[in-house]
C-alpha positions in Angstrom: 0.0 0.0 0.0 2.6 2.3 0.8 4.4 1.9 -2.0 1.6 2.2 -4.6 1.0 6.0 -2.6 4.5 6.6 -3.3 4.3 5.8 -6.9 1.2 7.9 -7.2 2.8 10.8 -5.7 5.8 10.7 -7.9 3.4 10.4 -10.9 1.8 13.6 -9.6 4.4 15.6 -9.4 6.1 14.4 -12.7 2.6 15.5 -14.4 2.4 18.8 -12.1 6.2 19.7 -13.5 5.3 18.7 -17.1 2.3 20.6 -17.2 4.2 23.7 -15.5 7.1 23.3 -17.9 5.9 21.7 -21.2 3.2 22.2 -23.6 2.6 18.8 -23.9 -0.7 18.2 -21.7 -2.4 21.0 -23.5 -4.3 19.1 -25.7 -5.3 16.0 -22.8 -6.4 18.9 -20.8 -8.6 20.5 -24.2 -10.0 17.5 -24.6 -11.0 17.2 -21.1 -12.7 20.6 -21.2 -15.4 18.9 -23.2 -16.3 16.5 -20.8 -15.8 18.1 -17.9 -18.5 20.9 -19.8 -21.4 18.4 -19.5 -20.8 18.4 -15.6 -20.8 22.1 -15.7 -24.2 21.7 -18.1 -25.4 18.7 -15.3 -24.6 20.9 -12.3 -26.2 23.9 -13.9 -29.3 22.4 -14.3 -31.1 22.1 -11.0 -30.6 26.0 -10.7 -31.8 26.3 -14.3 -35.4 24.2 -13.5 -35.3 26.6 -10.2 -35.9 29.3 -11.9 -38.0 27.8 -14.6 -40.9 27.2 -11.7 -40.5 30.4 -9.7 -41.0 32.1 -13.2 -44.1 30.0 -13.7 -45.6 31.0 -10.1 -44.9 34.1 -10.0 -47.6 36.7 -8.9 -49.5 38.4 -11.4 -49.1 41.4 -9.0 -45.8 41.1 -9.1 -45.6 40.7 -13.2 -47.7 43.9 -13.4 -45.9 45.6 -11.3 -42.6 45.2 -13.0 -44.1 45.3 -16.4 -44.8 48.9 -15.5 -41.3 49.1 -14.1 -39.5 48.3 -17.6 -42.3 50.7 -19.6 -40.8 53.7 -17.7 -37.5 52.3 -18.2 -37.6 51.8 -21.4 -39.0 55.2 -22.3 -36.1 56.9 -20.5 -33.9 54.7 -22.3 -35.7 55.8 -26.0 -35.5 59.8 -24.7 -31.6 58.9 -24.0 -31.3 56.7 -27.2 -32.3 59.6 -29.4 -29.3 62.2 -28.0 -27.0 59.6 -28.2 -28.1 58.7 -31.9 -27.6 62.2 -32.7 -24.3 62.6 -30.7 -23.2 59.7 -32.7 -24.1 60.9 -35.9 -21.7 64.1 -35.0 -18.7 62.1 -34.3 -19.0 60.2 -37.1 -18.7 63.2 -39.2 -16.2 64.7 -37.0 -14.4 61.4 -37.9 -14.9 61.5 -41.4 -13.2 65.1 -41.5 -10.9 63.6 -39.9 -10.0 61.0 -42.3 -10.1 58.3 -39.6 -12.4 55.3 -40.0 -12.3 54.0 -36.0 -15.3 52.0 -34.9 -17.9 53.5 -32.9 -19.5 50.4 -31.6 -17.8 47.4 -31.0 -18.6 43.9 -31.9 -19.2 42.0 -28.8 -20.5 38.8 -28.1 -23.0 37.2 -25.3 -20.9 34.9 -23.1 -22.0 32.6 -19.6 -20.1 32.5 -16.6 -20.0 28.5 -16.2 -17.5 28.2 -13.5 -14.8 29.7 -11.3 -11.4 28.7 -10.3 -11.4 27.1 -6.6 -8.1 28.5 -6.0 -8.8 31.8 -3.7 -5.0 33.2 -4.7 -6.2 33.6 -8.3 -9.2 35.6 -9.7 -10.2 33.4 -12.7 -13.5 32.6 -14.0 -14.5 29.8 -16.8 -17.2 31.5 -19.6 -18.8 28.7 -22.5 -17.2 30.4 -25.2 -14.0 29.4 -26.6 -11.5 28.7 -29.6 -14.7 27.6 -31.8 -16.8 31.0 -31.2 -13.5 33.1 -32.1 -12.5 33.8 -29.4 -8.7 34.9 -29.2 -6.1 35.2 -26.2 -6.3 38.8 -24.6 -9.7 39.4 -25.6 -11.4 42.4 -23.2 -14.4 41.3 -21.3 -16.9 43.2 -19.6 -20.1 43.1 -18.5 -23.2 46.1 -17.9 -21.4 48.0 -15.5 -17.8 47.9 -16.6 -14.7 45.8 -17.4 -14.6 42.7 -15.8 -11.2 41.2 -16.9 -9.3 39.5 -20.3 -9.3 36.0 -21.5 -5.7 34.2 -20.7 -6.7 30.4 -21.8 -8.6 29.5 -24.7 -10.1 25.8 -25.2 -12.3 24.6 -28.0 -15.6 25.3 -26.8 -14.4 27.5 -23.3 -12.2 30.2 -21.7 -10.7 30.7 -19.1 -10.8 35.0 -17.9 -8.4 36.8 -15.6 -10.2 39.3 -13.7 -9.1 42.8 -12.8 -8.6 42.2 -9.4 -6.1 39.3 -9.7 -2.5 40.2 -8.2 -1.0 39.2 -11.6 -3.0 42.2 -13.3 -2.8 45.3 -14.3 -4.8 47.9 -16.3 -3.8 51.4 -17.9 -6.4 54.0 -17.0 -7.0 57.6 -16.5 -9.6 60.2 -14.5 -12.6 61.0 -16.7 -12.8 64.3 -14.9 -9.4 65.5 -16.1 -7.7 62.2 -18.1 -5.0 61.7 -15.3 -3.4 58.5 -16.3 -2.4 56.2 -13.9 -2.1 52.1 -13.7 -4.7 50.7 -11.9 -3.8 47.2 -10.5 -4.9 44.5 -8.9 -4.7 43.4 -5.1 -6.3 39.7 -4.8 -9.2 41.2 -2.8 -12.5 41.5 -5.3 -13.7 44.5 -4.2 -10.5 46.5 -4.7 -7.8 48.1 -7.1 -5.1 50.2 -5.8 -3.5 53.0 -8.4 0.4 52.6 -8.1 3.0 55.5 -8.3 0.2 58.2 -8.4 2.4 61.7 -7.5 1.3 63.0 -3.9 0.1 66.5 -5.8 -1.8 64.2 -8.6 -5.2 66.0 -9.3 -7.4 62.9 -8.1 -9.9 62.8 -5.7 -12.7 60.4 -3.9 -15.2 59.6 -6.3 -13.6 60.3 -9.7 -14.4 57.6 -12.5 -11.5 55.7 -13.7 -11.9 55.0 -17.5 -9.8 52.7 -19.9 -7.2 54.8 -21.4 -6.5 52.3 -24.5 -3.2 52.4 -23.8 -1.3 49.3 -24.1 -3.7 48.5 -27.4 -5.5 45.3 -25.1 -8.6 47.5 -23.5 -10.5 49.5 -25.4 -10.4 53.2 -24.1 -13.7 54.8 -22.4 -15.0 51.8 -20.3 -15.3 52.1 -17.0 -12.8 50.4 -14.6 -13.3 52.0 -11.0 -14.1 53.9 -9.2 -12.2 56.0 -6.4 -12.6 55.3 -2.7 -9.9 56.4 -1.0 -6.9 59.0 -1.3 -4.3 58.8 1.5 -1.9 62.1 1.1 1.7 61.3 3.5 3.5 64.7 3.3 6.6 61.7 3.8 6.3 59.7 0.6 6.5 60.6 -2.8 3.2 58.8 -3.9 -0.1 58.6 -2.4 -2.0 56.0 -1.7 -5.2 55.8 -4.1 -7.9 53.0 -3.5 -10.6 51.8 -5.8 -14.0 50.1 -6.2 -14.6 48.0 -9.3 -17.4 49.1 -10.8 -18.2 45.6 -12.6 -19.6 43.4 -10.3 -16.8 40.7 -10.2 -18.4 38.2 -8.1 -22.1 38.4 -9.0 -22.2 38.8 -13.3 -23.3 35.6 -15.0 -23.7 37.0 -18.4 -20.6 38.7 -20.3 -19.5 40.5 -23.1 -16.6 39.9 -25.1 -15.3 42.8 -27.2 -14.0 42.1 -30.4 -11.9 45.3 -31.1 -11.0 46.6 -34.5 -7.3 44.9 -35.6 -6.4 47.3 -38.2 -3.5 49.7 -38.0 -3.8 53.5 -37.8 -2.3 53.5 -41.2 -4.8 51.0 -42.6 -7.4 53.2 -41.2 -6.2 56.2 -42.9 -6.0 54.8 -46.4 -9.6 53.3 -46.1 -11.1 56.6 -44.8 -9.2 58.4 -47.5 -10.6 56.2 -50.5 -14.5 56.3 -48.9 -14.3 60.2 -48.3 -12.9 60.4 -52.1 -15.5 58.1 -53.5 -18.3 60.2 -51.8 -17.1 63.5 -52.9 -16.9 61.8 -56.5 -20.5 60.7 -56.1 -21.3 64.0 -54.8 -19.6 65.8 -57.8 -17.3 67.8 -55.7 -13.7 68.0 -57.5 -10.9 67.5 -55.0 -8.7 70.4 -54.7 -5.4 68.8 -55.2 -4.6 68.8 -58.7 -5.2 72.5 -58.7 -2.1 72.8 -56.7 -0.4 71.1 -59.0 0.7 73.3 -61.7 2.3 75.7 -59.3 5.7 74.0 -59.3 6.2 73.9 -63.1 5.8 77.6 -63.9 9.4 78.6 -64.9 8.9 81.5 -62.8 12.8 81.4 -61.2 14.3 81.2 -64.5 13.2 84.2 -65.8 15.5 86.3 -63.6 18.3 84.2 -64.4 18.0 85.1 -68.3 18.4 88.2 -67.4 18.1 90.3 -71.1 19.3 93.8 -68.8 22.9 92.3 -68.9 23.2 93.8 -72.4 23.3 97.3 -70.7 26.9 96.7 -69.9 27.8 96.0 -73.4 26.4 98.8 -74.6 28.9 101.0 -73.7 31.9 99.2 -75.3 31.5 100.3 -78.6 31.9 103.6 -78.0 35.5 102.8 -77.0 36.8 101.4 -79.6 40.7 101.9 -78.5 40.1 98.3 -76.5 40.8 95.6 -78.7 39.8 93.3 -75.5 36.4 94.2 -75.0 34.6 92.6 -77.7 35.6 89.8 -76.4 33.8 90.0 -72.9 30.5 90.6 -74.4 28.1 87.4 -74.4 27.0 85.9 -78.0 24.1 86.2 -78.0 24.6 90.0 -77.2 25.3 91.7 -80.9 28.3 89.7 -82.6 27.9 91.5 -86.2 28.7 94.9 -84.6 31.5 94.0 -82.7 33.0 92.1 -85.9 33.2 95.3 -88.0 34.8 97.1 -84.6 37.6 94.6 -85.1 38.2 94.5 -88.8 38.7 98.3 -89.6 42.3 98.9 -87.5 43.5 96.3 -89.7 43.2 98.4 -93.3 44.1 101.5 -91.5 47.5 99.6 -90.8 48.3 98.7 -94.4 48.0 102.1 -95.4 50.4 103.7 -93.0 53.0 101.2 -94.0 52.6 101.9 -97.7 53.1 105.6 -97.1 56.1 104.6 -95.1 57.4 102.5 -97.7 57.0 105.5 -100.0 
């Protein structure tokens, strides 16, 4: 007996380091997702049928009562619905002037909370959506009151989620009141961040709204993360001490979000904004304005100068000195070469005749 513990323990730990080590138990344990997900379904189910029959035998007093509820609800939510349509409207165009072509809305998906990790050091959860659904590693997910965490395993039909509060995370934010940046990380307790190296004269208070800053290109920027409990100010250290509440409710969401954020680069974005906004001013019949910039460069404007036909004026003056022999020379060809040929050619037959008279 003691002997087949021993062996059993040995085999333990040689899996425990193989798995910690290797990649080689990835696909045993992949495959063992999917059985291990009709236990999840099984276990789920007596909860499921729960509510099943209290939803049957309800009170009609009660279903009144909140049907009236959700009318007024939902007429708030049309009154809001119609700024925010036109609010979106306005940055779309402000984009388009722009030339950027950033989403507005992301694509996000509905995903379960099936199961959570029984280790209380880590902050994990399991969700019913995996490699199949298309699903990637680092994927933000968040549910209606903020972000929640980011998918760090993937299997073929589930995932496994790190949640903000997990001592291994970390999350750029900044202030929505004045976009103070500051790294909000986690502390292992599920009910609070703490903001590291935040300057003791930092411009941060309780109750600010932390937002996703997008920094880091994992989160996308303007969800909300936190917000601020408590801001400890010690004239003897260099940073204060800045605690915060999660505003996504970590330990009682079931049904999730995942965000499936736009993978193009900025430069990508550019050139497809450019082409729509041209194709829609050609469709409009507006002419773009560049090719009447375009001619500007080949005017031979600087030349003229250069050929300067004012040189000549120098010139000008050498013929009436006709003692310099030198002179003609000087002057350009193109200036007047037939006059200064005749200049040249007359002291020559004023010579021959002084030497005849000589020779006489």
């Amino acid at each position: 007996m003691g002997v087949r513990l021993l062996v059993l323990v040995v085999l333990s730990v040689a899996l425990m380091v193989v798995d910690a080590r290797f990649t080689l138990l990835k696909p045993v344990r992949s495959q063992m997702s999917l059985v291990l997900m009709q236990s999840y379904w099984i276990t789920d189910l007596p909860q499921r049928l729960w509510q099943g029959v209290a939803s049957q035998f309800g009170s009609r007093t009660e279903l009144v009562a909140e049907n009236e509820k959700l009318k007024t609800e939902n007429l708030l939510l049309q009154g809001r619905m119609q700024k925010l349509a036109a609010l979106t409207e306005q940055n779309v165009r402000l984009r388009e002037l722009l030339n950027s072509s950033a989403l507005v809305n992301e694509k996000v998906e509905v995903a379960e909370l099936i199961g959570m990790d029984p280790n209380p050091f880590t902050h994990r959860i399991i969700i019913n959506k995996g490699e199949r659904d298309g699903v990637v590693l680092g994927q933000p997910v968040l549910d209606a009151r903020g972000l929640m965490g980011q998918v760090v395993e993937l299997m073929p039909y589930t995932s496994r989620v790190l949640l903000l509060t997990d001592t291994t995370h970390s999350i750029p934010v900044q202030v929505n009141r004045n976009g103070l940046r500051a790294i909000a990380s986690g502390t292992g307790n599920p009910e609070r961040l703490e903001l590291r190296h935040v300057a003791d004269t930092a411009d941060i208070k309780e109750g600010d709204l932390l937002v996703s800053s997008g920094l880091g290109q994992r989160f996308p920027a303007g969800y909300p993360v936190a917000t601020v409990k408590e801001v400890i100010h010690d004239s003897g250290q260099p940073f204060a001490i800045v605690r915060a509440v999660p505003t996504a409710a970590l330990n009682r969401s079931r049904y999730l979000l995942l965000v499936f954020s736009d993978n193009r680069t900025p430069e990508e974005r550019a050139n497809e904004a450019a082409q729509a906004q041209e194709a829609e001013d050609k469709q409009n019949g507006i002419t773009p304005i560049i090719p009447a910039t375009v001619p500007k460069p080949a005017a031979p404007v600087a030349p003229a100068p250069a050929a300067a036909p004012v040189t000549p004026a120098a010139p000008v003056a050498t013929p009436a000195s006709p003692v310099r022999p030198v002179k003609p020379t000087t002057t350009p060809a193109a200036a007047k070469p037939p006059a200064a040929a005749p200049a040249v050619t007359k002291p020559p037959t004023a010579a021959p005749a002084t030497t005849r008279q000589r020779e006489e």
